[in-house]
N, C-alpha and C positions, 0 to 999 in steps of 0.2 A: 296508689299513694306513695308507696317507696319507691317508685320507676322517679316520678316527680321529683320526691326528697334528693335523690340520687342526684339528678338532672341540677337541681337548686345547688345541692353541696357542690355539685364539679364548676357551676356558673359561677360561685363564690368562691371559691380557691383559682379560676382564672384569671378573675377581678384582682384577687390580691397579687398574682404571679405579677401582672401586667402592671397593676398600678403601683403598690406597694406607698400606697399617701402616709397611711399608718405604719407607725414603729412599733415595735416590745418597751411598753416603759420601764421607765430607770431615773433613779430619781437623778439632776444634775452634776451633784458628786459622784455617783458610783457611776455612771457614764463617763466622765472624765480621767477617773480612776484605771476605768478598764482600758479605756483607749491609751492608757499613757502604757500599761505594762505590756498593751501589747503593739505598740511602737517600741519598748523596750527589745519582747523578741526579736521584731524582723530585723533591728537596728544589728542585733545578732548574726543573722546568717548572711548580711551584708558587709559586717565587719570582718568575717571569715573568710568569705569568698575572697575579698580582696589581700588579706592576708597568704592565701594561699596562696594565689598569683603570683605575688611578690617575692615569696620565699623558696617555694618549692623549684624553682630551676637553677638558682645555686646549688642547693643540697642535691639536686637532681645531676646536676653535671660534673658534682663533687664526688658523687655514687657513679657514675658511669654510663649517665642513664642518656640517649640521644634526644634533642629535642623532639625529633617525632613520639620518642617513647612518652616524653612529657605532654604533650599534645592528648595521644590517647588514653592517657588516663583520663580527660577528661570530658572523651567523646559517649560513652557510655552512663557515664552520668546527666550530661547531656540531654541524652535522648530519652532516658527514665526519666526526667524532670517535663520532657515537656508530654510524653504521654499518660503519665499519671496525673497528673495537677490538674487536667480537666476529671478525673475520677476521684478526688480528693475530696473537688468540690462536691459534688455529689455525695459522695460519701457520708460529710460535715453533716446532711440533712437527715442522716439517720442515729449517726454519733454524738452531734452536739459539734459545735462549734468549738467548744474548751477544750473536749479530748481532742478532735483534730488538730487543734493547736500543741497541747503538749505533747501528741504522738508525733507531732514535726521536731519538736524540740529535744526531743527526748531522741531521736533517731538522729538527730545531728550532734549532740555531744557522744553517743556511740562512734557514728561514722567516724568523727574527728579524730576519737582516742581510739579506737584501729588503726586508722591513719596514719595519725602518727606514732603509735607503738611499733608501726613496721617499718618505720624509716627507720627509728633509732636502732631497733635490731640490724637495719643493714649497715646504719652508721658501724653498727657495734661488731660487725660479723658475722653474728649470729645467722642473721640470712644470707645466703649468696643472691648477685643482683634479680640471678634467674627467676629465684624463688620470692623473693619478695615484688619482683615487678606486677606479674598475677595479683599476687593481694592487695598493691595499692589501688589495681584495677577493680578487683569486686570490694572493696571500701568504699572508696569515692563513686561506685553504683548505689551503694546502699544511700548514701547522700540523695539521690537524684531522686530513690525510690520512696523514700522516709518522709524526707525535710521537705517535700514537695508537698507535704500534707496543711504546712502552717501558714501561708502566705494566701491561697482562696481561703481558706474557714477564718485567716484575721479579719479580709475582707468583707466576707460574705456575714461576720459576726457584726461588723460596724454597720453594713447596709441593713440589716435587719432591725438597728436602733437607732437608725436614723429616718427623718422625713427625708423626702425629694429632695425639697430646700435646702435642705443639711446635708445630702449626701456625698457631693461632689466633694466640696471642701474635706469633709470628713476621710474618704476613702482615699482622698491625695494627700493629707499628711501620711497615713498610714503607709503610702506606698512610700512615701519621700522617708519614711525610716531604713528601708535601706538603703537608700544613697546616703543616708546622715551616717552609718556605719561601714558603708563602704569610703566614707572618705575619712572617717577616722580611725578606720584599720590600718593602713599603711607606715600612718605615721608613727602610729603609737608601736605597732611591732617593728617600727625602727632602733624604737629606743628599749623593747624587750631581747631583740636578736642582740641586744651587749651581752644577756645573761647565758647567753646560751642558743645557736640557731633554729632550735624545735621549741623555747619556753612561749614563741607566740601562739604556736598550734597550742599548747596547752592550757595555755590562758582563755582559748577559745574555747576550747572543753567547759572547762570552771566554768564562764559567761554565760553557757547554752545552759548548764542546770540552775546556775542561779538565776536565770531568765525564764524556766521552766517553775522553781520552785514560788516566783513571784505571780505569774497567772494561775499555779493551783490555789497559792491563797487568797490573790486579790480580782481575779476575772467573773465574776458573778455571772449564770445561766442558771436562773431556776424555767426561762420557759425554753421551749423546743421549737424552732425556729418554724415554721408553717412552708413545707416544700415546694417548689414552685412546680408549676403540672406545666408549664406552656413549653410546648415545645417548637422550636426557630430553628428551621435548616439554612444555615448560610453557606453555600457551596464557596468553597475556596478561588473556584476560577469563578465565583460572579462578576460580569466583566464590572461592574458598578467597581469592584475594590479589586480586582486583579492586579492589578499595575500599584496603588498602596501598598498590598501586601509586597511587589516586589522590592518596592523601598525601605522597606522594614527590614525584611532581610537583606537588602544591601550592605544598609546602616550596622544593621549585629553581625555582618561579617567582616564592616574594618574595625567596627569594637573589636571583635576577637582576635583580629591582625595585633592591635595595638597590645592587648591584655597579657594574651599568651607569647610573646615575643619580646616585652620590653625590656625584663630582666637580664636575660641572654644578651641582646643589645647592649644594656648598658655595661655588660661585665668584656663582649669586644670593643666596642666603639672606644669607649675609656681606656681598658685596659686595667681593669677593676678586681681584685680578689673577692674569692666568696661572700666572705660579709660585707664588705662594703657596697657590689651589686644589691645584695639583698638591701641594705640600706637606700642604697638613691634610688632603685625603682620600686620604693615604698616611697618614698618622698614625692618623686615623677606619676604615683598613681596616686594620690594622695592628692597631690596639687590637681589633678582631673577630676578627680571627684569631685572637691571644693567647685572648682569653674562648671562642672555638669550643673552642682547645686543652684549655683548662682542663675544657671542661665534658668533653671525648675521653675526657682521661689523669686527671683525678683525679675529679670526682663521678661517672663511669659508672664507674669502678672501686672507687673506695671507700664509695660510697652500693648499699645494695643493695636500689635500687627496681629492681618490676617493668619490664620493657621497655613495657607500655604505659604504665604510670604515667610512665616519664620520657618519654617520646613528647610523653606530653599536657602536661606541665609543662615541656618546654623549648617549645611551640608557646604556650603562655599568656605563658612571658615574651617569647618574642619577636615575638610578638602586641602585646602593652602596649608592647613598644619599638618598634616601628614607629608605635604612632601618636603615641608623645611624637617620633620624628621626624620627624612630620607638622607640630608645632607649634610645634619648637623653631627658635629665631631667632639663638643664641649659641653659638660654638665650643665652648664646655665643654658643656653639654646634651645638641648632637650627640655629641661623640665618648660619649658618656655611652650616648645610643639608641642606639649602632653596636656600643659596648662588650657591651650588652644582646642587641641581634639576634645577637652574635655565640656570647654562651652560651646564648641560645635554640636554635641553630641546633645548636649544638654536643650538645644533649642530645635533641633531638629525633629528627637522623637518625640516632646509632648505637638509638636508641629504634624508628624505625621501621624499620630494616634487620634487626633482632633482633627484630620483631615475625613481620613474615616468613617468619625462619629457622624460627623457632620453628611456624608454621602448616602447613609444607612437609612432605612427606616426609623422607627422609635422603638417596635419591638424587635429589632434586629439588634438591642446595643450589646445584649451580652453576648450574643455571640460573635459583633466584630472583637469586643474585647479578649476574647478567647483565641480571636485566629492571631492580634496583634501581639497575645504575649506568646505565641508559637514561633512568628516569625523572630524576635527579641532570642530568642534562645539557638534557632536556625545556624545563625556564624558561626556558634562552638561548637556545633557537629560537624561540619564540613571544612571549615579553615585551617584544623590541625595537620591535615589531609593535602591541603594546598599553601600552606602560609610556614608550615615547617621544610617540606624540599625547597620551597624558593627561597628561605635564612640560609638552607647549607650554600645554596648557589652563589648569593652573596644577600648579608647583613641586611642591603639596604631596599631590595626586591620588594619583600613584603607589605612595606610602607609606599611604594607607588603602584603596589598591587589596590591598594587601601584608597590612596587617593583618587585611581581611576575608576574606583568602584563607587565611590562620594560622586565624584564630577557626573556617572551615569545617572546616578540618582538621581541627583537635580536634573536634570536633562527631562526623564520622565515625570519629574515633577509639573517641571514647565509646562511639559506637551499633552499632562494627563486630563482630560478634557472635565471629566467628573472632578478633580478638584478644582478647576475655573468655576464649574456650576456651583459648589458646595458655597467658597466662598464667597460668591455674588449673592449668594441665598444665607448668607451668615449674619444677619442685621438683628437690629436689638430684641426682636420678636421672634427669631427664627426658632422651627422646631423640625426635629429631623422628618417628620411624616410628610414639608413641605416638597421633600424631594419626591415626592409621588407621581410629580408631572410627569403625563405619560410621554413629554415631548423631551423630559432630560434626555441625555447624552445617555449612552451604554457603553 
């Protein structure tokens, strides 16, 4: 009889793994509620990120610091970010979704104000550059190691109260809060670097606890999310998504051409002193974020191209914009290319993550979702490596390193046979299990 019971319990938690029809109720206010503070957070560590970008290679070049130095601070983080955040997830199922949450948030207003307390000591002299270089390096790990906790558990908190029906919508606003704070980071710490070149890093402090202190009081968990048992081995090289995943990382390695290079740029190309770099390529990242958003929330929803078609059409324009800012020499141009990468970009990756989905199985989604945001993270491991010696070489290297790397992608987009099939199988009825034909393509 307990062999049985047993047998029953494991059948009924596979059901749920698998299907998940049923939510955790919540009455419609306090779901609304919760969803909103915790797009609050993420809006947070997206507002940071890009403020970092933006600011820290002035004060970096101000300090003495080479751009390669700049680059590896942020390869270490990096790579803590994308091997923890599948452990996170997991984790969330033992911890509660809310502590995973505030343990992300709470480790990113730490990381921050390390961070930044050690620049200002080398501002100050207190440090010499030697000795402070190390620390911004295991700082900005701590970032990777921590704040990697908040982003699966916000997710993984929405899909747990939501139905089927509901979930897509639901789990894509949430992600689309950090692009809503990655595109109004830049701006806004355009107009904080008056007061001071470190007061945005510390505004970003402030934001991360008062973002913390708003899901301890208003993110409701009284139940314990029900773990999922199914376990999906998706081998990275399955030839089904081999050639996707390689476009993914394409795609996140001229992001990271463009992200970690721009400031630098525009303080040569221009001819620019410290704060005013800092200034326009917070404007120049700023104005890409907006065009990424644009291309998220209105042409991927209201244009109804195939997901490979938009794949390949946001890599063509952001392709063409990469090498107009290879050549441009004037502040409007640039913000112009940046404007361009940014709605390239924008249509591209929900292009190739929907390309993906669409190839997979049904019980394969999470874990293509898992291998796509590894590739997303890919570029700024390896590009600091390759995209800071080719700036020393010259300025404008990187950026056609960037666009030859777009032009391949499409390339294997065209040729990739499994997304010809995805899409021809993409019609109103379509469901990923349809890809089963044992005659598809591999």
């Amino acid at each position: 009889m307990d062999i049985m019971s047993d047998k029953n319990d494991e059948a009924a938690r596979q059901k749920a793994a698998e299907g998940q029809q049923a939510s955790i109720p919540m009455a419609p206010q306090d779901r609304r509620r919760a969803f909103l503070v915790l797009t609050i957070g993420l809006m947070c560590t997206g507002f940071s990120q890009s403020v970092v970008y933006a600011i820290l290679p002035p004060i970096a070049r101000d300090l003495g610091l080479s751009e390669m130095q700049v680059g590896s601070i942020f390869v270490l983080s990096s790579l803590f970010w994308v091997l923890t955040t599948p452990w996170w997830g997991r984790r969330s199922d033992k911890l509660g979704r809310k502590l995973s949450v505030l343990i992300g948030l709470f480790g990113f207003s730490l990381s921050m104000l390390l961070f930044t307390l050690t620049l200002q000591a080398a501002q100050a002299k207190w440090l010499t550059i030697g000795a402070a270089f190390p620390i911004l390096i295991l700082t900005r790990s701590l970032y990777g190691l921590i704040v990697s906790a908040a982003n699966p558990s916000a997710q993984a908190y929405v899909a747990d109260r939501t139905t089927r029906d509901e979930r897509t919508r639901a789990v894509a606003t949430i992600g689309a809060a950090y692009g809503l704070g990655a595109t109004i980071g830049p701006g806004l710490s355009a107009s904080l670097v008056i007061l001071g070149i470190l007061v945005p890093f510390y505004f970003c402090v402030l934001l991360g606890l008062l973002s913390a202190a708003l899901i301890w009081r208003y993110l409701p968990e009284k139940e314990r999310p029900l773990p999922a048992h199914a376990k999906v081995k998706l081998r990275l090289f399955d030839r089904r998504i081999v050639l996707n995943l390689v476009n993914g990382g394409l795609m996140s390695s001229a992001q990271a051409i463009m992200i970690q290079t721009v400031a630098f740029y525009m303080m040569d190309r221009l001819s620019l002193p410290l704060d005013h770099a800092a200034q326009y390529a917070g404007i120049g990242l700023m104005a890409a974020s907006m065009a990424a958003l644009f291309g998220q929330l209105v042409i991927v929803h209201r244009f109804r191209m195939s997901a490979p078609v938009l794949e390949r059409s946001g890599l063509l324009i952001a392709a063409g914009a990469f090498l107009a800012m290879a050549f441009a020499d004037q502040i409007g141009p640039l913000v112009f290319a940046l404007t361009m990468i940014g709605l390239g970009q924008g249509m591209a990756r929900p292009g190739n993550v929907a390309v993906a989905s669409l190839i997979v199985r049904r019980h394969e989604q999470g874990a293509i979702a898992g291998l796509n945001n590894a590739t997303n993270a890919f570029g700024f491991l390896i590009m600091p490596f390759i995209a800071m010696p080719a700036y020393k070489l010259d300025p404008s290297l990187p950026y056609l390193i960037g666009a030859g790397l777009l032009f391949v992608a499409m390339v294997i987009s065209v040729a990739d046979p499994n997304a010809r099939m995805a899409a021809s199988k993409a019609g109103e009825h379509y469901e990923p299990d349809d890809m089963d034909d044992p005659a598809r393509p591999l």
